[in-house]
C-alpha positions in Angstrom: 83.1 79.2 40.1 79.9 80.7 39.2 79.5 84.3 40.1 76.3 84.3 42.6 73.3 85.9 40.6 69.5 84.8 40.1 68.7 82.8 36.9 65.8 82.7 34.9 64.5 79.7 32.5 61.2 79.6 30.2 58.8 76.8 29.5 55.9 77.9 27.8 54.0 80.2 30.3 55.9 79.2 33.0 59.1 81.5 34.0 61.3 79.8 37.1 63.8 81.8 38.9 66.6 79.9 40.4 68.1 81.5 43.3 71.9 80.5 42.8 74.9 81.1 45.5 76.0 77.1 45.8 79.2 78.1 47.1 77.1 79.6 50.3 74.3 77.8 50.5 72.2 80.1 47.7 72.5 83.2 50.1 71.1 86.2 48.9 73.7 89.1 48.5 73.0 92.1 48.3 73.5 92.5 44.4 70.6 89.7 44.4 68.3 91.5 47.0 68.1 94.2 44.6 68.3 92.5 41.4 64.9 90.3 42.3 62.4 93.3 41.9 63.8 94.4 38.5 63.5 90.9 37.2 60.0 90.3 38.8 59.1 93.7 36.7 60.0 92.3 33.8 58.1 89.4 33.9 54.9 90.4 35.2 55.4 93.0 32.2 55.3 89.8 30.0 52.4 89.0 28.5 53.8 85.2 28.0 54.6 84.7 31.3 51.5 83.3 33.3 53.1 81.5 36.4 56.3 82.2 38.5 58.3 79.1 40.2 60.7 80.7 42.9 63.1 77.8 43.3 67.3 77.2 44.7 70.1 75.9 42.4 70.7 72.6 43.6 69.4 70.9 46.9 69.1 74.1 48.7 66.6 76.8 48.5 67.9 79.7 50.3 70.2 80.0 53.2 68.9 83.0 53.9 71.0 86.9 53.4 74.8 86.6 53.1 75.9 88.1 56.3 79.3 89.2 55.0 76.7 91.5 52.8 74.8 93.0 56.1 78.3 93.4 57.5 79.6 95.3 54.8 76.6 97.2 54.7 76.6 98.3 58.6 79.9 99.5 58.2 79.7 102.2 55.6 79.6 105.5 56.9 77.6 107.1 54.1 74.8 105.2 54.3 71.2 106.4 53.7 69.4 105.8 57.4 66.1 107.1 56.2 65.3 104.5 53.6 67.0 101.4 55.2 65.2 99.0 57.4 66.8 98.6 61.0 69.5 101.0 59.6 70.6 98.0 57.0 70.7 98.8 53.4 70.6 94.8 52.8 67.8 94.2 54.8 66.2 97.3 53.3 67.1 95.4 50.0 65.5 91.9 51.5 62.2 93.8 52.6 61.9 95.3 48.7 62.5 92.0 47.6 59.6 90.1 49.5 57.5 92.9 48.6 57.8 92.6 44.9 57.2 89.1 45.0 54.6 89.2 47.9 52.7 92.0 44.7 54.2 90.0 41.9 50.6 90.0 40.2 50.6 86.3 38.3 50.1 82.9 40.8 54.0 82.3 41.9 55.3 79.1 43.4 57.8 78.3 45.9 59.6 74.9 45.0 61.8 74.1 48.0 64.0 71.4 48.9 66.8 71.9 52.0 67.3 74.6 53.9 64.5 77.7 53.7 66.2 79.6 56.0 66.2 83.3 57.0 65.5 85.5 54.1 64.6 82.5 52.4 62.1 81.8 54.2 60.6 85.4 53.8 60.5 84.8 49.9 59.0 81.6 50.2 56.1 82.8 52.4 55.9 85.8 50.1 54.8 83.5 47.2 51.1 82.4 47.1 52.0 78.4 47.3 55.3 76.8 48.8 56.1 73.0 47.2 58.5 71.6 49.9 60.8 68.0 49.5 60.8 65.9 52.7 64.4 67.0 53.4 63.4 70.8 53.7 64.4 72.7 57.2 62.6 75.7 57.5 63.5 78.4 59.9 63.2 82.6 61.1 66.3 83.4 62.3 66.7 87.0 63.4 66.8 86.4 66.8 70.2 84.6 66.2 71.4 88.2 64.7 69.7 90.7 67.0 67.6 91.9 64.2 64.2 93.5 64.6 62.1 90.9 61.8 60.2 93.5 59.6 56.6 94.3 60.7 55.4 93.1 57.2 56.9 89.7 56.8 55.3 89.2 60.5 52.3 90.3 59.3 52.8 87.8 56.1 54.5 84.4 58.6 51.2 85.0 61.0 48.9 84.8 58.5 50.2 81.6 57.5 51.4 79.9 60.2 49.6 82.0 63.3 50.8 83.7 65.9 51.7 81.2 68.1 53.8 79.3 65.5 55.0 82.8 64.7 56.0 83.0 68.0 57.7 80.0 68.3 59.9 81.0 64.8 61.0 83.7 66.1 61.7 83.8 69.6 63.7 80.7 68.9 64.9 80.8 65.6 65.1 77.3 65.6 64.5 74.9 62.6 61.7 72.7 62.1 60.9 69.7 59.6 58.8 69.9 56.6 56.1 67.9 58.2 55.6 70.4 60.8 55.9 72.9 58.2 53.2 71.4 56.4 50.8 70.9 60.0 51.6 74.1 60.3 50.5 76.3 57.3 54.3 77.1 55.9 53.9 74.3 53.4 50.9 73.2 51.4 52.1 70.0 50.0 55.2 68.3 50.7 56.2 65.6 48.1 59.3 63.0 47.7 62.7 64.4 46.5 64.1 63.1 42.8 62.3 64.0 39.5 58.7 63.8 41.2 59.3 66.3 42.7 59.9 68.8 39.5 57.0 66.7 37.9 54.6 67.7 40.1 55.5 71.3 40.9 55.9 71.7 37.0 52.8 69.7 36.2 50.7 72.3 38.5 52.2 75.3 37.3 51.3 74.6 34.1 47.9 73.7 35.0 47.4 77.3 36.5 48.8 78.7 33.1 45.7 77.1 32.0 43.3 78.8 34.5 42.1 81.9 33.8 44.0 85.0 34.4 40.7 87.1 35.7 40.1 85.0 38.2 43.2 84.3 39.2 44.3 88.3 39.6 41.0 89.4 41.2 41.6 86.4 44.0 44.9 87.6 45.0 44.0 90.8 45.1 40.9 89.6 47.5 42.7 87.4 49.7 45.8 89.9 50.1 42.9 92.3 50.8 41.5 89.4 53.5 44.9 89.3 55.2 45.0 92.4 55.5 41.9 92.8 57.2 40.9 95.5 55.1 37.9 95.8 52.8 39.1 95.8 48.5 38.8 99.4 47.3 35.9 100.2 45.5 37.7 101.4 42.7 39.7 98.0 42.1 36.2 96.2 42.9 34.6 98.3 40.0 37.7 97.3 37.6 37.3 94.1 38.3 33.5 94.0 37.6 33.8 95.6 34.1 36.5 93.2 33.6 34.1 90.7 34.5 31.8 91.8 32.5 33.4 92.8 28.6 35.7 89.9 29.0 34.7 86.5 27.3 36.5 84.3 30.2 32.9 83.2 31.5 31.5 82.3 28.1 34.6 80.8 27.4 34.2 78.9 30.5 30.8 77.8 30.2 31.0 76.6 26.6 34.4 74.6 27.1 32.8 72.5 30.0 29.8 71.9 27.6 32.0 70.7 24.8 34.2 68.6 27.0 37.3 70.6 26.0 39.9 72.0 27.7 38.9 76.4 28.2 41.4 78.5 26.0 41.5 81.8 28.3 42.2 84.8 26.9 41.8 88.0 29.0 44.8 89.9 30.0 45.2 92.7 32.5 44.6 96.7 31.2 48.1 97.2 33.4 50.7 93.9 33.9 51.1 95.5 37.7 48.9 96.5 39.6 48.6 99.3 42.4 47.5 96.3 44.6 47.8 92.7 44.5 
């Protein structure tokens, strides 16, 4: 049996990363927890790499963390309290994880079909777009565990869903269908399992390959600052106006939709990550 690890597969400027645990349901251990920011540096260090699809081997997405992991973690005695989250080194992992991707600094995709579940869930609501099939079950399920759910994937589950949906996820921890999901906030479009399904999510992601790159970064950054609440820092707003104005993006814009052709962006980023995203 396969050894439970994260995979990664190229098409063109599209990198998808399959989460891949079959044998449990495509829980994340903790070797995976910490082996998701490494590979997330690595792409967003690639300069070929100009959309992320977060997906699940198979027809699961994520079952959530391996609780044999958080077990095993809570019961060595030399752990490191002052870095871990809820005194967990694997949830500690969990949170770095969603944070990596949450900053990863290129449009990333969650492509979900079955159960979105747990930790699952928080890396699907940490990417800026979540595809779901009809079968999906999505569900926050610390309150099943006794665990305190991190401040900043509430922050992140409100600003989708709101805090009364919030609510709802995790006082209960109870599942709910992908049409709720989808009334809700959680999902943006919900399509019919079977090769549509990877047509469209595949057909999209290369269309925001397309897009430009400036505007693309510059609204993350914007709308991560809009959750937040919190005014962009002048600094990054004067970046992003020189940017705007020695790039050729807007030219290149302008003359493609005159021509009738399709834009051939070019701009890329002074740094591949960014302090802020």
């Amino acid at each position: 049996m396969a050894q439970p690890g994260l995979l990664l597969r190229r098409d063109g400027g599209m990198a998808t990363v399959i989460i891949s645990n079959p044998a449990e349901r495509n829980a994340m251990t903790l070797a995976m927890w910490q082996e998701l920011p490494i590979l997330l540096h690595r792409l967003a260090a690639d300069p070929a790499v100009r959309v992320l699809v977060l997906t699940g081997d198979g027809d699961t997405f994520c079952s959530g963390a391996d609780i044999a992991g958080l077990a095993a973690s809570d019961a060595r005695e030399d752990q490191d309290r002052d870095t871990s989250v809820n005194g967990n080194a694997a949830l500690a992992a969990a949170v770095a994880a969603e944070e990596a991707l949450a900053a990863f600094p290129k449009p990333a995709l969650a492509a979900v079909r079955g159960y979105c579940v747990g930790g699952g869930c928080q890396l699907a609501a940490a990417c800026d777009l979540r595809y779901a099939a009809r079968d999906a079950r999505f569900g926050v399920t610390p309150a099943r565990l006794g665990i305190v759910y991190p401040a900043s994937s509430t922050r992140r589950l409100v600003g989708l869903v709101g805090p009364a949906t919030a609510r709802y996820l995790l006082y209960s921890a109870e599942l709910i269908d992908a049409e709720r999901a989808l009334r809700t906030g959680l999902v943006d479009e919900l399509l019919d399992d079977g090769p549509e399904f990877d047509a469209r999510v595949a057909d999209f992601a290369r269309a925001l390959a397309e897009r430009s790159q400036l505007t693309q970064r510059a609204a993350k950054e914007f709308t991560t600052a809009a959750l937040d609440g919190t005014a962009p820092d002048p600094a990054r707003l004067a970046y992003w106006a020189q940017q705007a104005r020695e790039s050729a993006e807007r030219a290149e814009g302008v003359a493609a939709f005159l021509e009738r052709r399709a834009p051939q962006f070019t701009w890329t980023p002074r740094r591949e990550w960014p302090t802020r995203c």
